[in-house]
N, CA, C and O atoms as a DFTB+ gen file, in Angstrom:
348 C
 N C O
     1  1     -12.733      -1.095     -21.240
     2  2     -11.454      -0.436     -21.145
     3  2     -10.627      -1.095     -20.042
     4  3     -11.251      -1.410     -19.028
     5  1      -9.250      -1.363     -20.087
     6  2      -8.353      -1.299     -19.182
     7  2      -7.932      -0.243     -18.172
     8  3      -7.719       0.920     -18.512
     9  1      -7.819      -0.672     -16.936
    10  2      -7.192       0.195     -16.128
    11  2      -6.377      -0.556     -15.315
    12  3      -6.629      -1.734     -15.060
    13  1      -5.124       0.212     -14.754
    14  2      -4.254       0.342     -14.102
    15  2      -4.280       0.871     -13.076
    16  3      -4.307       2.100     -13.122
    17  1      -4.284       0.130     -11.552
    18  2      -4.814       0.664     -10.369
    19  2      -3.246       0.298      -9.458
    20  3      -2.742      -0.820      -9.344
    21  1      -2.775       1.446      -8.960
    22  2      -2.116       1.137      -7.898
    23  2      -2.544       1.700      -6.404
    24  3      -2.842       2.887      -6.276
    25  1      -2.558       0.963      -5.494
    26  2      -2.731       1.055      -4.502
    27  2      -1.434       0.814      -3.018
    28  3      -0.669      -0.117      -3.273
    29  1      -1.292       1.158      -2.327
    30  2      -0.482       1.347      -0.838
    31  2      -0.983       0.436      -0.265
    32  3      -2.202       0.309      -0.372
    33  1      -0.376      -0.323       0.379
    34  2      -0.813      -0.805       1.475
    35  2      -0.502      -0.511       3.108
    36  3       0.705      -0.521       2.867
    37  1      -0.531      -0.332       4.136
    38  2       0.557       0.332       5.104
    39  2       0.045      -0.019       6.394
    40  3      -1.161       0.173       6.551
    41  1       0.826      -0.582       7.536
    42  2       0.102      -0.599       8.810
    43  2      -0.159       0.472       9.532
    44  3       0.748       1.304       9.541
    45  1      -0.918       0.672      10.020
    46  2      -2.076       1.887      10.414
    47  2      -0.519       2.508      11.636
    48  3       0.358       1.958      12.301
    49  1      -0.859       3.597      11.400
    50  2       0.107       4.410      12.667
    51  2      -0.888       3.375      14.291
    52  3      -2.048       3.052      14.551
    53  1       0.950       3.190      15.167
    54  2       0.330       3.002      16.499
    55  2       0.286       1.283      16.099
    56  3      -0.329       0.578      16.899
    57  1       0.895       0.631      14.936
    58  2       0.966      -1.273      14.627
    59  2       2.304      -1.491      14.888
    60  3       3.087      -0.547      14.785
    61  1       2.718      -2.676      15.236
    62  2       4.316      -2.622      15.508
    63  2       4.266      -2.788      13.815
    64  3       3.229      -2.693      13.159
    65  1       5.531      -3.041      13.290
    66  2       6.136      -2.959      12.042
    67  2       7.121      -3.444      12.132
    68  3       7.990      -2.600      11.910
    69  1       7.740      -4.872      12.455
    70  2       8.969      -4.921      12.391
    71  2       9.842      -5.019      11.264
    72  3      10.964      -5.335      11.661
    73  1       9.782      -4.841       9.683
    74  2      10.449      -4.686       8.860
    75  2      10.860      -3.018       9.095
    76  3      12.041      -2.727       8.907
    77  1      10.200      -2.265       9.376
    78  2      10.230      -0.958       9.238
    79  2      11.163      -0.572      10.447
    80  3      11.804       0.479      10.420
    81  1      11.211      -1.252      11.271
    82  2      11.857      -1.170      12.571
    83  2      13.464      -1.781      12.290
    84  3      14.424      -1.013      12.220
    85  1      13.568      -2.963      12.174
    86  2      14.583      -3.585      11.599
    87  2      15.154      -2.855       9.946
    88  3      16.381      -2.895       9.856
    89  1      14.859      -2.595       9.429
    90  2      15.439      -1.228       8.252
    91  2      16.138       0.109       9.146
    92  3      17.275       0.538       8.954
    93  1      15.242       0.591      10.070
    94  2      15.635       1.754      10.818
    95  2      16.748       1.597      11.676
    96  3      17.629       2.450      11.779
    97  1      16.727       0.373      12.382
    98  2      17.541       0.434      13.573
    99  2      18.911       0.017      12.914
   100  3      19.836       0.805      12.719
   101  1      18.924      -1.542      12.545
   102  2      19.864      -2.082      11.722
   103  2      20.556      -1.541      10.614
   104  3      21.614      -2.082      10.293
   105  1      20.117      -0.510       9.937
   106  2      20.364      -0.131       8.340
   107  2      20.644       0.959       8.901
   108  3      21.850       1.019       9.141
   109  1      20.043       1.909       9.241
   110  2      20.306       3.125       9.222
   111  2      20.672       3.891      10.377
   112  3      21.096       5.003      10.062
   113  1      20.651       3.697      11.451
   114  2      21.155       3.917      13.086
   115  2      22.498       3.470      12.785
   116  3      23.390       4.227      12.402
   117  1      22.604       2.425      12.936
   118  2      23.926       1.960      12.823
   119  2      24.881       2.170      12.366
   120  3      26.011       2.122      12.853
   121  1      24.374       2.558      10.877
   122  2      25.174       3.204       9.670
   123  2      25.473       4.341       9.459
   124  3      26.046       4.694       8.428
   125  1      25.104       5.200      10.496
   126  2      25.628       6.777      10.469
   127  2      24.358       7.754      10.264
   128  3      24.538       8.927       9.937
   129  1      23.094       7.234      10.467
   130  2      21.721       8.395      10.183
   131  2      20.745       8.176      10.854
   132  3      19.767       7.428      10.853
   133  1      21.452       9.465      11.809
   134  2      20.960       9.698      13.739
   135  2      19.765       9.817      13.357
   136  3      18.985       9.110      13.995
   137  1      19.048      10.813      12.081
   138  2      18.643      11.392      11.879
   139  2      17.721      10.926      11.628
   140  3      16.797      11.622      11.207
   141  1      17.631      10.031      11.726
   142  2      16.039       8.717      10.670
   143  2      15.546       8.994      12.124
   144  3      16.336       9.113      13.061
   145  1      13.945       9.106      12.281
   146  2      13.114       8.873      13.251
   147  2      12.425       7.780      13.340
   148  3      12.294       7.057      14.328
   149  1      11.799       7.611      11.865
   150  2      11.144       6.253      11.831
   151  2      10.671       5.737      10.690
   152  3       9.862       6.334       9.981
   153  1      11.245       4.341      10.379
   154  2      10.398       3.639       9.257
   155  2       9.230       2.923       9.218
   156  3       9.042       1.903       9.880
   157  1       8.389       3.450       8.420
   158  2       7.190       2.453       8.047
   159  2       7.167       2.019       6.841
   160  3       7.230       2.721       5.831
   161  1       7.034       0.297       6.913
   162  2       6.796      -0.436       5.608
   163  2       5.591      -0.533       5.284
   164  3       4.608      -0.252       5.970
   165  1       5.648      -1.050       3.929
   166  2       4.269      -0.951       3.221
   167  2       4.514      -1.892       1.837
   168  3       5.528      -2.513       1.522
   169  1       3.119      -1.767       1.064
   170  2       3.126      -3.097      -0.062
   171  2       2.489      -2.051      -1.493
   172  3       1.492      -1.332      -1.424
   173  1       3.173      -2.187      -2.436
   174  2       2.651      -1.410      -3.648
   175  2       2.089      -2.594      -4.402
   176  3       2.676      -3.633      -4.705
   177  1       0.411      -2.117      -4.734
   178  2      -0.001      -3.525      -5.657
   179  2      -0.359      -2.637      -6.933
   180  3      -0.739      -1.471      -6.824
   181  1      -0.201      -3.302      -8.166
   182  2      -0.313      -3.251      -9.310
   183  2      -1.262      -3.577      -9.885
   184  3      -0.930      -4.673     -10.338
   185  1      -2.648      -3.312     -10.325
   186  2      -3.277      -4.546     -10.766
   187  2      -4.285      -3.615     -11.940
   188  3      -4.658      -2.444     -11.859
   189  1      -4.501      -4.500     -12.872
   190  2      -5.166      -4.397     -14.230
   191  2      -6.386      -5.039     -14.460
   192  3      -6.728      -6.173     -14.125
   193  1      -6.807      -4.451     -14.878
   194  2      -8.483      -4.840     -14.617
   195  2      -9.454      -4.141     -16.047
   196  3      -9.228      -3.036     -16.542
   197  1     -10.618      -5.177     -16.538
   198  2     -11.596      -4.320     -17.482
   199  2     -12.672      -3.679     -16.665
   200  3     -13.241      -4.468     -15.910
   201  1     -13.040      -2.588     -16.634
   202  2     -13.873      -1.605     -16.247
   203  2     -14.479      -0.623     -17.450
   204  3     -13.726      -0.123     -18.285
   205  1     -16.194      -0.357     -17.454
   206  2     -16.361       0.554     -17.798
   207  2     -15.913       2.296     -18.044
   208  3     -15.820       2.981     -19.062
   209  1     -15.694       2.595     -16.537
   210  2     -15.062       3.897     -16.338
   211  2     -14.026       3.358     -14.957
   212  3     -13.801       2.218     -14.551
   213  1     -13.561       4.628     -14.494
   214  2     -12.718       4.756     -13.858
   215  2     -13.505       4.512     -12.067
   216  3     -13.430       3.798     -11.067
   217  1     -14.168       5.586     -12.593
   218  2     -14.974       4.923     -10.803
   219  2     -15.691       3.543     -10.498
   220  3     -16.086       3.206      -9.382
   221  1     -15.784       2.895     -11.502
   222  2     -16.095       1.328     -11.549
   223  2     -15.206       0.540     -11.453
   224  3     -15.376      -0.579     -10.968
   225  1     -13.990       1.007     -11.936
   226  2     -12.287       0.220     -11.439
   227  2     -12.248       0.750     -10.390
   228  3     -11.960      -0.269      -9.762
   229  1     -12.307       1.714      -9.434
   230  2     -11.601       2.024      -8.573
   231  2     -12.459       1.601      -7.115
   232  3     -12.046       1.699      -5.959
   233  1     -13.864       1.072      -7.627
   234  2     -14.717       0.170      -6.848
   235  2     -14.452      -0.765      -6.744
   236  3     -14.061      -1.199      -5.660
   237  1     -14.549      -1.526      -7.861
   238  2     -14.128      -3.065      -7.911
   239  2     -12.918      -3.592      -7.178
   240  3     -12.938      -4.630      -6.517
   241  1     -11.783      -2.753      -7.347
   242  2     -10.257      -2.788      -6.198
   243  2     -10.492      -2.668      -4.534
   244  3      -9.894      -3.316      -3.675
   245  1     -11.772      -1.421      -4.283
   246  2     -11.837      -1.079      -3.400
   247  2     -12.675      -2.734      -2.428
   248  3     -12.261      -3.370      -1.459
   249  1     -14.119      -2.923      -3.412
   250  2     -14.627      -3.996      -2.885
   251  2     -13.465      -5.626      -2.587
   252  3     -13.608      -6.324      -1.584
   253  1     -12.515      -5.896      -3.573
   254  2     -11.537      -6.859      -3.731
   255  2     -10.678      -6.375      -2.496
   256  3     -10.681      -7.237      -1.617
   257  1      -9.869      -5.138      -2.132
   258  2      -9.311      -5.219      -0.401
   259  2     -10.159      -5.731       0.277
   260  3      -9.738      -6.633       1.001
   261  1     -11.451      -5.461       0.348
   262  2     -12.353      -5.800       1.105
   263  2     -12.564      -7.351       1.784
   264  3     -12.235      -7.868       2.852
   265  1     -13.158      -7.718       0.796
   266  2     -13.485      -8.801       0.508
   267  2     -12.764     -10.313       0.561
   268  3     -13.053     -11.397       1.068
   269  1     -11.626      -9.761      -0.271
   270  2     -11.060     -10.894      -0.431
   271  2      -9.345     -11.112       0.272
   272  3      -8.412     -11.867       0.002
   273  1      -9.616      -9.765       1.508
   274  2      -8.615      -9.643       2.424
   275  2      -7.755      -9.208       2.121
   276  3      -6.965      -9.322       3.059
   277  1      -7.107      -8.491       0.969
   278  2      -5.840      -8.203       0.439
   279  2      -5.577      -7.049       1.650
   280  3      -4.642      -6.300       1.366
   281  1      -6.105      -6.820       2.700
   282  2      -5.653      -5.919       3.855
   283  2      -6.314      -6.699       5.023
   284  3      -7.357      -7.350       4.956
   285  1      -5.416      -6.490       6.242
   286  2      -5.714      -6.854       7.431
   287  2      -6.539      -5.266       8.092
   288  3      -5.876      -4.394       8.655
   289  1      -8.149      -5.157       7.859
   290  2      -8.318      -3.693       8.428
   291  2      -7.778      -3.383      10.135
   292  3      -7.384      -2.319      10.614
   293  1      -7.892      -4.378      10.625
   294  2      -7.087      -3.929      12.039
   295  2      -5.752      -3.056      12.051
   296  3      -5.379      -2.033      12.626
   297  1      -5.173      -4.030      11.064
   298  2      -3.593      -3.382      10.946
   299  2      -3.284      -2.585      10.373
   300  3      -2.428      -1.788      10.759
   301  1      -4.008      -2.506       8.990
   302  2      -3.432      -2.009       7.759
   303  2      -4.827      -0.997       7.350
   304  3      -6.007      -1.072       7.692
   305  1      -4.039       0.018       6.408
   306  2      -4.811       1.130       5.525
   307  2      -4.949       1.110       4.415
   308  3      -5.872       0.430       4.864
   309  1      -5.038       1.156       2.891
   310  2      -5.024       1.351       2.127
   311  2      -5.938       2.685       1.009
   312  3      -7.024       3.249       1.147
   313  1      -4.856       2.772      -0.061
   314  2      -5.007       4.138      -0.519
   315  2      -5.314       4.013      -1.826
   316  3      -4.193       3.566      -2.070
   317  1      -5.783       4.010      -2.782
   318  2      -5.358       4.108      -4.035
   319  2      -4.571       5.637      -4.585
   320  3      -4.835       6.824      -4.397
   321  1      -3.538       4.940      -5.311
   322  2      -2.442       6.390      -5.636
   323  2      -2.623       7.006      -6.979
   324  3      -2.647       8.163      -7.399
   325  1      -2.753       5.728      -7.545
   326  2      -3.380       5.912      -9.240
   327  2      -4.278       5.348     -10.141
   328  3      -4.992       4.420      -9.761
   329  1      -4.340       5.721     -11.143
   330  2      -5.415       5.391     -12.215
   331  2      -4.994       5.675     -13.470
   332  3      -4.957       6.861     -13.800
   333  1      -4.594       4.639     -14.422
   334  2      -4.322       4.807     -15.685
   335  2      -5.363       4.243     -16.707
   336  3      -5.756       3.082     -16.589
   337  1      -5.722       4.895     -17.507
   338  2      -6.382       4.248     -18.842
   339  2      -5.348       3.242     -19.575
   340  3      -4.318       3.777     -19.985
   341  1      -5.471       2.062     -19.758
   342  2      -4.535       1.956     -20.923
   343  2      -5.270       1.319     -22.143
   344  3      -6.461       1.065     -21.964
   345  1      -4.686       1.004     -23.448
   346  2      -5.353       0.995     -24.611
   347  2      -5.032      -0.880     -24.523
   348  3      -5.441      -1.619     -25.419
């Protein structure tokens, strides 16, 4: 079966962030929204994969951050958000 795994990527609270910083200060301070406290950026990955079941896709993604670095664990967190079957 196919699955459809999305996952977050995000620097851990307490990492500088300067996209998230530069969005906040530049974009939105400036522009009239006192009100923003703070941005944090982040990375949405997409990825499709054959798996038996669902907890065997959602391993295989988990071992692949791992492994093959798609996260800096110092910096960064990651989540998985979803899980689709597709045909």
């Amino acid at each position: 079966m196919n699955f459809v795994i999305e996952l977050i990527i995000e620097y851990k609270k307490g990492t500088n962030n300067p996209e998230g910083s530069t969005i906040m200060h530049e974009l939105m301070l400036k522009n009239g929204y006192p009100m923003v406290k703070e941005v944090r950026t982040g990375k949405l990955l997409r990825i499709t994969l054959d798996a038996k079941e669902e907890s065997e896709a959602k391993s295989i993604v988990e071992k692949m951050c791992n492994e093959l670095r798609l996260i800096n664990p110092v910096a960064n967190t990651y989540r998985i958000i979803s899980v689709m079957k597709t045909t």
